[in-house]
C-alpha positions as MATLAB code, in Angstrom:
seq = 'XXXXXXXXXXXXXXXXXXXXXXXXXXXXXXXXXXXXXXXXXXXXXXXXXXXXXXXXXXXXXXXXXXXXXXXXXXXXXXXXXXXXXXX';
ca = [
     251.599  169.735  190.810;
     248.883  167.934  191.648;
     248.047  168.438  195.128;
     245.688  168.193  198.829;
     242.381  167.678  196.334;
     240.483  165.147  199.109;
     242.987  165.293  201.837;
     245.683  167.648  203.309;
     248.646  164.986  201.972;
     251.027  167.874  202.326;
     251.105  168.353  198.474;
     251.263  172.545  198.875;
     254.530  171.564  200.782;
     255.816  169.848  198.489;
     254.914  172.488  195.913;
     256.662  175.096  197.817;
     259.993  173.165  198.749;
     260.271  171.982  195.021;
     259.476  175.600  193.908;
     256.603  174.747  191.469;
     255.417  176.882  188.842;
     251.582  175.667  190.403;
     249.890  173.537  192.570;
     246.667  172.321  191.273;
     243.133  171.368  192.984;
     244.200  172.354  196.980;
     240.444  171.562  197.844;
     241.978  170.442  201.721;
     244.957  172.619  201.559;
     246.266  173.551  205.272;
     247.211  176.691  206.661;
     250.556  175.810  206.362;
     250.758  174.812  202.918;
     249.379  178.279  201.860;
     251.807  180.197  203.830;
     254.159  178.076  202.178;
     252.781  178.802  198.432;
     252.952  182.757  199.309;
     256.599  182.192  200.589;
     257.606  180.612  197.067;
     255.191  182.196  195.057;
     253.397  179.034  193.945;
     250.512  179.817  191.781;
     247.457  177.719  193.421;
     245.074  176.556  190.364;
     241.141  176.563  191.373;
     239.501  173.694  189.686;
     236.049  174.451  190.770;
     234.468  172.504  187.703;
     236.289  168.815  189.438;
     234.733  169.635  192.899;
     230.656  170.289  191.695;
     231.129  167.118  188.941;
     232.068  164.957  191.352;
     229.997  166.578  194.002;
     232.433  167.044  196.515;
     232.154  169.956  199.595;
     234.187  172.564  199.820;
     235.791  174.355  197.542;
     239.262  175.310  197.353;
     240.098  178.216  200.284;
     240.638  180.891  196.989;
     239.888  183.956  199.460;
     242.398  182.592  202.072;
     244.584  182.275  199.600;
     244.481  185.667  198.170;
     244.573  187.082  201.611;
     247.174  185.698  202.332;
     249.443  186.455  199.448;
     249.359  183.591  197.051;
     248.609  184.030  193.249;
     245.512  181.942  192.482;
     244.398  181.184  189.210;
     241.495  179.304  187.387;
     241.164  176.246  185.188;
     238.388  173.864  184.187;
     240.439  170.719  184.232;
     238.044  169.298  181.576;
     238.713  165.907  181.202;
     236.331  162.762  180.660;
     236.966  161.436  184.474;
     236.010  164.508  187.048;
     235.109  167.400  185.272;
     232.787  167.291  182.147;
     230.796  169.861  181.104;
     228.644  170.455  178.112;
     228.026  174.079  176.931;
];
């Protein structure tokens, strides 16, 4: 799922309550919305790549995360709109 990439739109929620295999982006993520992930064991997908392309602060709260029980893992969400990278 797609969620909280510019704003906290309650997306982790959502991801939690549905029981989603992953919620993607969760640059603006609350505190709440990671408890929630850890309670359903959500996977939360870093897309680091999206935030530096389209130079964006603050990257997803990975440590917070981690400490606080949720999987996390990493993508590049390459695609032509908000994350291109040449090698």
């Amino acid at each position: 799922m797609h969620a909280d990439e510019f704003k906290d739109s309650k997306g982790a929620e959502v991801a939690a309550k549905l029981k989603a295999h992953s919620a993607d982006h969760l640059m603006k993520i609350s505190e709440k919305g990671i408890k929630k992930l850890a309670s359903k064991g959500v996977i939360a997908t870093m897309l680091p790549g999206t935030t530096m392309f389209l130079g964006k602060s603050g990257f997803a709260p990975a440590r917070d995360m981690l400490s606080n029980g949720v999987k996390v893992a990493i993508a590049t969400d390459y695609n032509p709109g908000s994350s291109v990278f040449n090698s």
